[in-house]
C-alpha positions in Angstrom: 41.8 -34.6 -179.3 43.3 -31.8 -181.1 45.9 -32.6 -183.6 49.4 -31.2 -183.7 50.3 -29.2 -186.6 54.0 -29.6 -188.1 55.7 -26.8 -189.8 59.0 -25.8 -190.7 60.3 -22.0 -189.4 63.3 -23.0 -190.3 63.3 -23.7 -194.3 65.1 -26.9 -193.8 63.5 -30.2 -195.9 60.2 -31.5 -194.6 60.8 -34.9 -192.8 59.0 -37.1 -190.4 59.4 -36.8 -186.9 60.2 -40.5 -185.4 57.1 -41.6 -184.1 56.5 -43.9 -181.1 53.2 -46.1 -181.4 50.5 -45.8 -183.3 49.1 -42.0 -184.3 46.3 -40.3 -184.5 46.0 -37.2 -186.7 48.8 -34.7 -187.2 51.2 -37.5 -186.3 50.9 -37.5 -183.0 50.5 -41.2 -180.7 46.5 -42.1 -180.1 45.1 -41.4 -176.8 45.4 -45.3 -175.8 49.3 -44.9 -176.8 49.4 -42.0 -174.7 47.4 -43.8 -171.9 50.2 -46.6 -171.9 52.5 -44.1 -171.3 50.9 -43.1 -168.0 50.7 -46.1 -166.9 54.3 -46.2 -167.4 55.0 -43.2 -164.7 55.5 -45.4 -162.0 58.5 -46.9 -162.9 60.3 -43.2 -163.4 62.6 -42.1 -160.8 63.3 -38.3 -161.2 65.3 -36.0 -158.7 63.9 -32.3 -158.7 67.0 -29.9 -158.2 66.3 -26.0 -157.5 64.6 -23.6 -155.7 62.4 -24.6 -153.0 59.3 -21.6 -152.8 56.5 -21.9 -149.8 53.6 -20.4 -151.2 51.8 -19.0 -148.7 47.6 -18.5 -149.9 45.3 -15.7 -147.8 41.1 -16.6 -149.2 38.7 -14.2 -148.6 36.3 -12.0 -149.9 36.3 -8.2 -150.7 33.0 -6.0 -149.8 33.9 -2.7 -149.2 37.0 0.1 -150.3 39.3 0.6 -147.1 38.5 4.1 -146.1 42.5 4.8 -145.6 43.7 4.2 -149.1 42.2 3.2 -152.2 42.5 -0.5 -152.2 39.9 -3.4 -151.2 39.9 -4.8 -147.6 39.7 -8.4 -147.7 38.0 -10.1 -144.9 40.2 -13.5 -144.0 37.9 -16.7 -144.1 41.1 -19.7 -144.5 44.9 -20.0 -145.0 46.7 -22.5 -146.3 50.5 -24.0 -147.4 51.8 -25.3 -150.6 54.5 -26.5 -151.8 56.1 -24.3 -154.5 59.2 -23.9 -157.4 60.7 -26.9 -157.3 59.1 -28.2 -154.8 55.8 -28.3 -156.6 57.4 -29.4 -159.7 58.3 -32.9 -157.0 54.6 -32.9 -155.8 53.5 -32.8 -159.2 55.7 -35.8 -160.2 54.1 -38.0 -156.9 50.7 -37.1 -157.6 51.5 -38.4 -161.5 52.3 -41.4 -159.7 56.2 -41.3 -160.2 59.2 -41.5 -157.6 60.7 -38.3 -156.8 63.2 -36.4 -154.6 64.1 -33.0 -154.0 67.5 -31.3 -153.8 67.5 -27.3 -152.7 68.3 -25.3 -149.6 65.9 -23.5 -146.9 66.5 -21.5 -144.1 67.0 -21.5 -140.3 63.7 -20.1 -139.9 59.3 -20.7 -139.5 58.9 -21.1 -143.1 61.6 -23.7 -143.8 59.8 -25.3 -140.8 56.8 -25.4 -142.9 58.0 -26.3 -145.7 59.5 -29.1 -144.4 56.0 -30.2 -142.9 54.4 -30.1 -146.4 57.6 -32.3 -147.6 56.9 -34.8 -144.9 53.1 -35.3 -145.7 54.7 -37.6 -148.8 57.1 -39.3 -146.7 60.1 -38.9 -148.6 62.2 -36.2 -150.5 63.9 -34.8 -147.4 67.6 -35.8 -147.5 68.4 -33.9 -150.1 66.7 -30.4 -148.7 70.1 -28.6 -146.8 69.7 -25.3 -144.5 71.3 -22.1 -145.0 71.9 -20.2 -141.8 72.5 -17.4 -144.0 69.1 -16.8 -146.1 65.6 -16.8 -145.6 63.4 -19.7 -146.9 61.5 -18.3 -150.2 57.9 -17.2 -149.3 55.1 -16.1 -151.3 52.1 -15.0 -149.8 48.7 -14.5 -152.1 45.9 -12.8 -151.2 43.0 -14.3 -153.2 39.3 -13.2 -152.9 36.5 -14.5 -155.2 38.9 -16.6 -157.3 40.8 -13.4 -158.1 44.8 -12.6 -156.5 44.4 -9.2 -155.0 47.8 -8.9 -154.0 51.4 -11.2 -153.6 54.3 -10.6 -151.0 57.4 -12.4 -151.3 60.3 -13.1 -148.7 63.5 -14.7 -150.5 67.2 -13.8 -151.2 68.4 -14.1 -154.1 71.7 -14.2 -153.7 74.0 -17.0 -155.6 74.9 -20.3 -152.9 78.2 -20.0 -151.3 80.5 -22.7 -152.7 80.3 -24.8 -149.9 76.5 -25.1 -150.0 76.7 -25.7 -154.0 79.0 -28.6 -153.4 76.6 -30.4 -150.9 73.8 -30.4 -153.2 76.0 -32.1 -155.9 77.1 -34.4 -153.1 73.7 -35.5 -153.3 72.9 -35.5 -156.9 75.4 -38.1 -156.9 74.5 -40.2 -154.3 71.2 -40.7 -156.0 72.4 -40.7 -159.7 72.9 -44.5 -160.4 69.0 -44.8 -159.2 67.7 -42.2 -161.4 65.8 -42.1 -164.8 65.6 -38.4 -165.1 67.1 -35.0 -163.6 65.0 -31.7 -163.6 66.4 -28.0 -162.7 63.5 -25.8 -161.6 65.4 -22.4 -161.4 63.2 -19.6 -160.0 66.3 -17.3 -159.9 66.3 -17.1 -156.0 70.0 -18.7 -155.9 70.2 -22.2 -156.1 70.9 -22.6 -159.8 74.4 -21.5 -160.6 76.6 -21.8 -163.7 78.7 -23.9 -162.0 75.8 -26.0 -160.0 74.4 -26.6 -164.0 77.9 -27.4 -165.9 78.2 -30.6 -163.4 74.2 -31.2 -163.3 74.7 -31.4 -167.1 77.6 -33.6 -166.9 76.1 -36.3 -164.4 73.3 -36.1 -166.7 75.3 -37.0 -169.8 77.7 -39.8 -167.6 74.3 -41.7 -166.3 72.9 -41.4 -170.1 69.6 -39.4 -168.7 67.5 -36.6 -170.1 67.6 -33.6 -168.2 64.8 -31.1 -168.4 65.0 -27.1 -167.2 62.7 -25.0 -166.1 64.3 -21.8 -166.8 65.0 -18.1 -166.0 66.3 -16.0 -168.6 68.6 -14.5 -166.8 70.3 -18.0 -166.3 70.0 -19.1 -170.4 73.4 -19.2 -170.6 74.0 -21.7 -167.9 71.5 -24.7 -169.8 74.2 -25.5 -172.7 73.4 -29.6 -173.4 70.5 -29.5 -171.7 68.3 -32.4 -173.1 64.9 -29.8 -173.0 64.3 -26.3 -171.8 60.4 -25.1 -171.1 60.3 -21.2 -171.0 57.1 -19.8 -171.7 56.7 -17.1 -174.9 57.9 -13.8 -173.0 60.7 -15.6 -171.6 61.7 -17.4 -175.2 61.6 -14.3 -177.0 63.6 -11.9 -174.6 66.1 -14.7 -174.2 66.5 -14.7 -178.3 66.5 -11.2 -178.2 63.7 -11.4 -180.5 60.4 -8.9 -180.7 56.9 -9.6 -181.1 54.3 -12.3 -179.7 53.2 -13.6 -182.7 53.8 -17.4 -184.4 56.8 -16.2 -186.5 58.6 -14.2 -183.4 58.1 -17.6 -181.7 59.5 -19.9 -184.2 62.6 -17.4 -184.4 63.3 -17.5 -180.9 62.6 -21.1 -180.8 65.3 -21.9 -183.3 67.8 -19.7 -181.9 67.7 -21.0 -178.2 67.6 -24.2 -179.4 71.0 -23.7 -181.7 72.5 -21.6 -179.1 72.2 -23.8 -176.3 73.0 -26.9 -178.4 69.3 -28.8 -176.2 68.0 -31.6 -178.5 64.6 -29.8 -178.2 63.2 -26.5 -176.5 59.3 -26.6 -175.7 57.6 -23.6 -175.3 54.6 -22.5 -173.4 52.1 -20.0 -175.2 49.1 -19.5 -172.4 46.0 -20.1 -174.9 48.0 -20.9 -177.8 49.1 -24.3 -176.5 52.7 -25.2 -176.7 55.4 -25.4 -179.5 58.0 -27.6 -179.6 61.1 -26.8 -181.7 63.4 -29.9 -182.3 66.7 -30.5 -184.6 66.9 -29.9 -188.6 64.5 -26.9 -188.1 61.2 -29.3 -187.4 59.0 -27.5 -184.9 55.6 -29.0 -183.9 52.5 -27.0 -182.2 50.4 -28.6 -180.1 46.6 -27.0 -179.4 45.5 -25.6 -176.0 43.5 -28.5 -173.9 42.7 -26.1 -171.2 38.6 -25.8 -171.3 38.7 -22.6 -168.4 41.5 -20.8 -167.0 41.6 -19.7 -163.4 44.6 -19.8 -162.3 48.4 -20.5 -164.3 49.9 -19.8 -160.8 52.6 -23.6 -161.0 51.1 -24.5 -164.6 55.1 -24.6 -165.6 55.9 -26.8 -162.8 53.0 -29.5 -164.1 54.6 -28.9 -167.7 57.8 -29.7 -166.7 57.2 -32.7 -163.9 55.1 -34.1 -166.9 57.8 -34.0 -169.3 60.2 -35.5 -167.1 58.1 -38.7 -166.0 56.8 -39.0 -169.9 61.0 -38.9 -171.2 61.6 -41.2 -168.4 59.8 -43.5 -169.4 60.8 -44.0 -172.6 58.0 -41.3 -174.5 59.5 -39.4 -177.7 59.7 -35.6 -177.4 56.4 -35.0 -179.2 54.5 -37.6 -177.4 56.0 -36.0 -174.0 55.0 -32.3 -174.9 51.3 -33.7 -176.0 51.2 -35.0 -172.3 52.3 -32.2 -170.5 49.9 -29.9 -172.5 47.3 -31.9 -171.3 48.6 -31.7 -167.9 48.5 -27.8 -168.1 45.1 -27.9 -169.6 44.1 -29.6 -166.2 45.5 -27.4 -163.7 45.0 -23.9 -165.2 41.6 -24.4 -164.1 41.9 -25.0 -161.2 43.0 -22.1 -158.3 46.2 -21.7 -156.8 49.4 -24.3 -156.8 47.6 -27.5 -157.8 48.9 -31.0 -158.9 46.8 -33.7 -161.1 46.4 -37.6 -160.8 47.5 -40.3 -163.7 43.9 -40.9 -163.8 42.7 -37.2 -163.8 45.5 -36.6 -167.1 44.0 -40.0 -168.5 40.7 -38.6 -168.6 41.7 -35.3 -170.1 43.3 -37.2 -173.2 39.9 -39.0 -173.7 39.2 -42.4 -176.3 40.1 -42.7 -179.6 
């Protein structure tokens, strides 16, 4: 297991994260500590709240150069459905072995149909899915031949809720609250998430005493103030802190300043082969090494992150120990193709013995 290395972008004094079992090297808990933790998962509860995404996936294979333009012609051998956005971040969460719902709006139309048929395959997480007469469910549609995306095509509106639609889906938040262990936004920036929708997200969160962990946009930054953890990956961290450069010290930088701007107790973020970094309070940032043995496919590796994180804080993991977890998630699923989701026992086997 690669160790986690602990520095300090920040200049403050060097201090000891608090630790939450017994550790392996660098600090962080051993892989039976970690194991305990997963077989904690069932006892979280977690309600997914954002935008709902049908991806839509097109496999087949490429053997010639359409003679009309210059681009392949793909010869269709499957299709198939996913769920996607937040709606993946929920699978992801079941397949972990957790409890989940879903809150987040689709439309009057085939895909919301379809989406609504891949929801019912788990048998639960419906209620809190409302329909908007007035917008399109969110579609993307991959073309993938030999492993490799040839092209995407999206369907969506991103236009902000109307107020009415906002105040159902808060309706719901609360029905649920009293039962929950963890709130996560998934915000995909097709309308859902709202300033307003995250000030009272944030609040329930604080009045129920439960973490709640953002998948974000940047565009949206602003709205995650008291947020307990944010998960943007590098490009997004950087152009959020107005920050240049993709190397470890543009990172740290932009790191520190979401994490004092938004006043979040920790911001962990994503850096493709890099591994993860995690920036906590007093300046203390840790980076966790890549697990990922191949890369195929990142296409939902941010929803695993964050449905990982959530069912690790739930359950009563430290930060560090959570973002070891859901690095080893992501090391799972980048290597496999398309929108995938991983078992307790597939993630157990990825940490290994001591």
């Amino acid at each position: 297991m690669g160790s986690i290395r602990q520095s300090h972008p920040i200049g403050k004094a060097t201090r000891q994260a608090a630790g939450s079992g017994a550790q392996g090297r660098g600090g962080q808990a051993s892989p039976a500590v970690l194991r305990q933790y997963i077989s904690r998962f069932p006892k979280a509860s977690v309600l997914v709240i954002g935008d709902l995404i049908l991806d839509h996936y097109i496999w087949g294979r490429v053997s010639r150069i359409s003679p009309e333009a210059p681009v392949p012609v793909v010869h269709v051998d499957s299709e198939s459905l996913r769920l996607g956005g937040a709606a993946n971040v929920f699978n992801n969460i079941l397949a972990l072995g957790g409890k989940a719902d879903l809150c987040g709006v689709i439309g009057s139309d085939e895909s919301g149909r379809m989406l609504l048929k891949e929801l019912g395959a788990t048998r639960s997480g419906r209620g809190g899915v409302v329909i908007d007469q007035g917008r399109p469910t969110t579609r993307k549609s991959r073309v993938i031949a030999h492993n490799q995306q040839i092209v995407r095509y999206d369907v969506e509106r991103r236009a902000e809720l109307k107020p009415a639609m906002q105040r159902r889906i808060l309706r719901y938040v609360e029905s649920r609250l009293r039962e929950l262990s963890c709130l996560v936004v998934s915000d995909y920036a097709k309308g859902v998430v709202s300033a307003t929708l995250m000030s009272e997200l944030t609040r329930l969160a604080a009045l129920r005493g439960i973490p709640l962990v953002v998948d974000p946009k940047v565009e949206h930054f602003s709205y995650y103030k008291g947020a307990t953890v944010i998960t943007p990956n590098h490009l997004e961290a950087t152009q959020a802190a107005g920050v240049h450069g993709d190397d470890d010290q543009a990172n740290n930088e932009a790191g520190a300043i979401i994490r004092q701007r938004l006043g979040c107790q920790a911001v962990l973020i994503t850096r493709g082969e890099k591994g993860m970094s995690l920036y906590e309070g007093d300046g203390v940032s840790w980076h966790i090494p890549t697990q990922a043995r191949q890369v195929y496919d990142v296409t939902g590796a941010g929803d695993t992150v964050v449905g990982t994180l959530a069912l690790a804080l739930s359950t009563g993991t430290s930060m560090r120990d959570a973002a070891v977890l859901a690095n080893y998630a992501a090391g799972v699923v980048v290597g496999m193709v398309g929108t995938a989701t991983l078992s307790a026992q597939q993630l157990s086997e990825a940490i290994g013995h001591d």
